[in-house]
C-alpha positions in Angstrom: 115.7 76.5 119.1 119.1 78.5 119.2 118.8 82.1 119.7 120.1 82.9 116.1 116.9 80.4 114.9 114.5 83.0 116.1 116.0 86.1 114.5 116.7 83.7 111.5 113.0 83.2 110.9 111.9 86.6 111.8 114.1 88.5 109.2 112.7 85.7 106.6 109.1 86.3 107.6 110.3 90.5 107.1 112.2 89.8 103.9 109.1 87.2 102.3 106.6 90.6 103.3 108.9 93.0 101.4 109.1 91.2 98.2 104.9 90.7 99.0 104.7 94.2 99.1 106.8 95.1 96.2 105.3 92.2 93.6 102.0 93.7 95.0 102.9 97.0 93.8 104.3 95.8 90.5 100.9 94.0 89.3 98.9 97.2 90.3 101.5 99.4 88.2 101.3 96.6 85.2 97.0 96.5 85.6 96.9 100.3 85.3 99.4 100.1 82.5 97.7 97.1 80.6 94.1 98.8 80.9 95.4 102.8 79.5 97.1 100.6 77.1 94.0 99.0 75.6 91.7 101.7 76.1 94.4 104.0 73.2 93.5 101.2 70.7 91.0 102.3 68.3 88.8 99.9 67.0 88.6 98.4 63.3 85.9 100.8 62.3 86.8 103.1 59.2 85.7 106.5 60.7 87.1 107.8 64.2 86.3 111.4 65.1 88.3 113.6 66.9 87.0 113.0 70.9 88.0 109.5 69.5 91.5 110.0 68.5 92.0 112.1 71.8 90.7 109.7 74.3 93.0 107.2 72.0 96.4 109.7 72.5 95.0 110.5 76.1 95.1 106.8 77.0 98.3 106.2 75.0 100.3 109.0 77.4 98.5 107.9 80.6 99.9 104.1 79.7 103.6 105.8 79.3 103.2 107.3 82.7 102.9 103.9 84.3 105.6 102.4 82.0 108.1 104.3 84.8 106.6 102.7 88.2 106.3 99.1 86.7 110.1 99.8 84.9 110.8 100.9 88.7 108.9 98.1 90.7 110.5 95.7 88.6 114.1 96.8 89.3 113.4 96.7 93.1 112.4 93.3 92.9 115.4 92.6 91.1 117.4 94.3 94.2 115.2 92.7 97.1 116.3 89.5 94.9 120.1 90.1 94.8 120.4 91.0 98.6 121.9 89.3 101.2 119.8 89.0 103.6 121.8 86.9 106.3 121.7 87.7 109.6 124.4 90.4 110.4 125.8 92.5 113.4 126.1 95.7 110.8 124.3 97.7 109.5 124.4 97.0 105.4 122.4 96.2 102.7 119.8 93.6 103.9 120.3 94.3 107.4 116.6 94.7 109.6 117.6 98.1 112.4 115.3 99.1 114.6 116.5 103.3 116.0 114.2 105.7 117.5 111.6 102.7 118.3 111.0 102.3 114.6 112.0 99.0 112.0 113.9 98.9 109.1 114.9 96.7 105.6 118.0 98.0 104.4 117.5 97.5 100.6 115.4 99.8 98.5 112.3 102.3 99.9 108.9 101.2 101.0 105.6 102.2 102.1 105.2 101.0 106.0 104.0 97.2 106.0 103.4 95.3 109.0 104.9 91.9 110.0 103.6 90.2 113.4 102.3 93.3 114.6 105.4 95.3 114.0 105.7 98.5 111.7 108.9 98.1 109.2 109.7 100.3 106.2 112.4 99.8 103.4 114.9 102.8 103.5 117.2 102.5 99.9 121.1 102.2 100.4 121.3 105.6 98.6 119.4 107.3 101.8 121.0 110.1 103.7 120.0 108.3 106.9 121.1 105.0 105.6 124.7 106.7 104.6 124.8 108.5 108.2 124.6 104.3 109.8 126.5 102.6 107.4 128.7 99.9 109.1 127.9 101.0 112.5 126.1 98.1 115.1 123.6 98.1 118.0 124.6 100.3 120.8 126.5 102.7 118.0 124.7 106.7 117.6 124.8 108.2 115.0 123.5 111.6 113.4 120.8 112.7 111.3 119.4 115.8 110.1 121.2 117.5 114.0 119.2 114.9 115.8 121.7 111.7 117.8 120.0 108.6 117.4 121.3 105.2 118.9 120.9 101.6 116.9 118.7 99.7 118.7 118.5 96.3 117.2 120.5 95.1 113.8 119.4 91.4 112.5 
């Protein structure tokens, strides 16, 4: 095993857990859609009162506010997707930094997810703190927020 092997497969395990995560969050988004969705349809019957046509338009807007987070899920897939995840020495879209003893996916923003026992979190390229380590590699500082931070790992 060369020592790029090991980063190599550790970065894929990290990448395979993101889009996990993020396809995870897209079916939960869709269920919540589907189900307001169907509950808005009234039924065949001739005569609907009025709780009827409100739960109906109730249901109808709650299914419009999950259209956004599955139209959003789906467009970070699409991203986790087009990124180039190869190992790097820079920090860049789909590079894995570790600063201030915490792990990172440069791509688009996460909850925290766990891969063999380590915490990561997705941070988006349009992130402040991204934009303050763009380019820079391990052993660079850089500063966020007044605080100096060092880059600790980059894969």
């Amino acid at each position: 095993m060369t020592a790029r092997t090991e980063p190599a497969a550790r970065k894929k395990a990290i990448v395979d857990r993101l889009m996990s995560l993020e396809a995870q969050e897209l079916a939960t988004a869709q269920a919540h859609y589907d189900a307001f969705l169907r509950d808005s349809q009234l039924d065949d019957r001739e005569g609907h009162d009025k709780d009827d046509i409100a739960a109906s338009r109730e249901n109808a807007d709650l299914a419009a506010a999950f259209d956004a987070p599955v139209h959003a899920h789906h467009a970070k897939i699409d991203v986790i997707e087009n990124t180039d995840f190869s190992l790097t020495d820079t920090v860049r879209p789909g590079a894995v930094i570790r600063f201030n003893n915490r792990s990172f996916v440069v791509c688009v923003s996460t909850t925290r997810f766990e891969v063999d026992g380590r915490t990561y979190m997705g941070i988006s390229t349009q992130s402040p703190i991204y934009l303050a380590m763009a380019g820079l590699q391990q052993g660079d500082f850089f500063t966020h927020n007044g605080t100096e931070f060092e880059v600790q790992e980059v894969l």
